[in-house]
N, C-alpha and C positions, 0 to 999 in steps of 0.2 A: 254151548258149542264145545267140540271135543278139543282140546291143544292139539300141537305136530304130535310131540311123542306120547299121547295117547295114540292116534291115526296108526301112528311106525312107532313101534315100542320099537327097543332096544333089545336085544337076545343079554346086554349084560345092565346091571343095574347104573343109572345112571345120577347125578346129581340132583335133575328135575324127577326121578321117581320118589324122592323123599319128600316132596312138596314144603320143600325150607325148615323139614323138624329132624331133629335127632329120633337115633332109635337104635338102645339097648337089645342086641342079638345076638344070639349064639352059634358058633362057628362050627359048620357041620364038618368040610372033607375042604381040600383045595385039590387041584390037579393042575399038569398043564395041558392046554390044548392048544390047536391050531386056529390064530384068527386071522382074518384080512386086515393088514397094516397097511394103511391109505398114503402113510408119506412113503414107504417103502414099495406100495404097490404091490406086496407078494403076502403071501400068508408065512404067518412066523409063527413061534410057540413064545405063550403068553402063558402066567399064573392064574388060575378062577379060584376064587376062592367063595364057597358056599357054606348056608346058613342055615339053620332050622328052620322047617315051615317057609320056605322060601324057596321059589322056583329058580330065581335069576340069581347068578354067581356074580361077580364084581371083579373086573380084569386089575389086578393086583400088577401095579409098578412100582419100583424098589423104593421109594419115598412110601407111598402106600402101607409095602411090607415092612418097611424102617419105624414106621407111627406104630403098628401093631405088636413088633420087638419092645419098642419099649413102654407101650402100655401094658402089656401081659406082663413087663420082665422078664420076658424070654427070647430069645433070638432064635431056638430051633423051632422051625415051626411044627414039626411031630405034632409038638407038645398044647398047640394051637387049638385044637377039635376039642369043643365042649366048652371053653372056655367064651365069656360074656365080653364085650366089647361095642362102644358104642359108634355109631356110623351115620356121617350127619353129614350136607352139603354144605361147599362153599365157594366163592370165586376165586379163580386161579389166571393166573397171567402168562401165557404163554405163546409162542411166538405172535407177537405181538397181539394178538389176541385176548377177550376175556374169556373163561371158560367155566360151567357150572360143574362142578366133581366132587368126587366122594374123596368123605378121609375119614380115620379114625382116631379116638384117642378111649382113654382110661375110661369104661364105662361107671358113668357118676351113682348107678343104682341096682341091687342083685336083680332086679326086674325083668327077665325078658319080654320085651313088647311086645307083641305081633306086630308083621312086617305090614307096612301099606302094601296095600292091593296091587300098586304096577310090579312090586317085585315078585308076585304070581303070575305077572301076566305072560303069555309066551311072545316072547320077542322072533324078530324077524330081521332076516339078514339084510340090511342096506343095498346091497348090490343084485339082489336078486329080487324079480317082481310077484308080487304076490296077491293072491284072492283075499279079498277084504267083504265076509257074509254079513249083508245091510240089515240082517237081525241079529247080526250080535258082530260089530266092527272093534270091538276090542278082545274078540277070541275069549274070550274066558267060558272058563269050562265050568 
């Protein structure tokens, strides 16, 4: 049986797409984009930050970006792209809430991994309904 976020991937990587393992990657580009902020209700400008071999980017907040400054030992992020770092799930506490999320630290090995498969998958925006083709309901291409 498929989970939720197989059903409704996420457009960005999420905690449940690492299926509880670490994984050594390399940092392709970041940009900011425009996403839908739910406690704000409006679309704001968010950091993506993207990976090699990797479809889904990973909405990057300043704790996020703060784990990745001082794992690289760098704080500009220019200097970010190419550079290995590892990216693993964990539970976060937040309003009042528990929550499954991404974090980074110091990657333990020069190894880049390949990414699990949902970080290829193309994600789909929550607020908007979508065709879901019952020969292939996880869209991969």
């Amino acid at each position: 049986m498929p989970t939720v976020s197989e059903m409704y991937p996420s457009l960005y990587v999420s905690g449940s797409d690492l299926k509880g393992r670490s994984f050594t990657m390399k940092i392709a580009s970041f940009r900011k984009e425009e996403v839908f902020d739910k406690e704000k209700n409006a679309k704001v400008q968010k950091v993506v930050l993207y990976f090699a071999d990797a479809k889904k980017g990973v909405l990057l907040g300043k704790t996020q970006a703060t784990e990745i400054a001082e794992a690289l030992g760098d704080d500009e992020m220019n200097n970010w792209t190419g550079k290995a770092i590892e990216i693993y799930p964990t539970n976060v506490k937040a309003f009042g809430k528990v929550f499954l999320t991404v974090r980074f630290r110091k990657a333990t090995t020069a190894t880049v991994a390949p990414p699990p498969e949902a970080l290829n998958q193309e994600g789909v925006e929550e607020d908007e309904p979508e065709h879901i083709d019952p020969d292939n309901p996880l869209n991969i291409k």
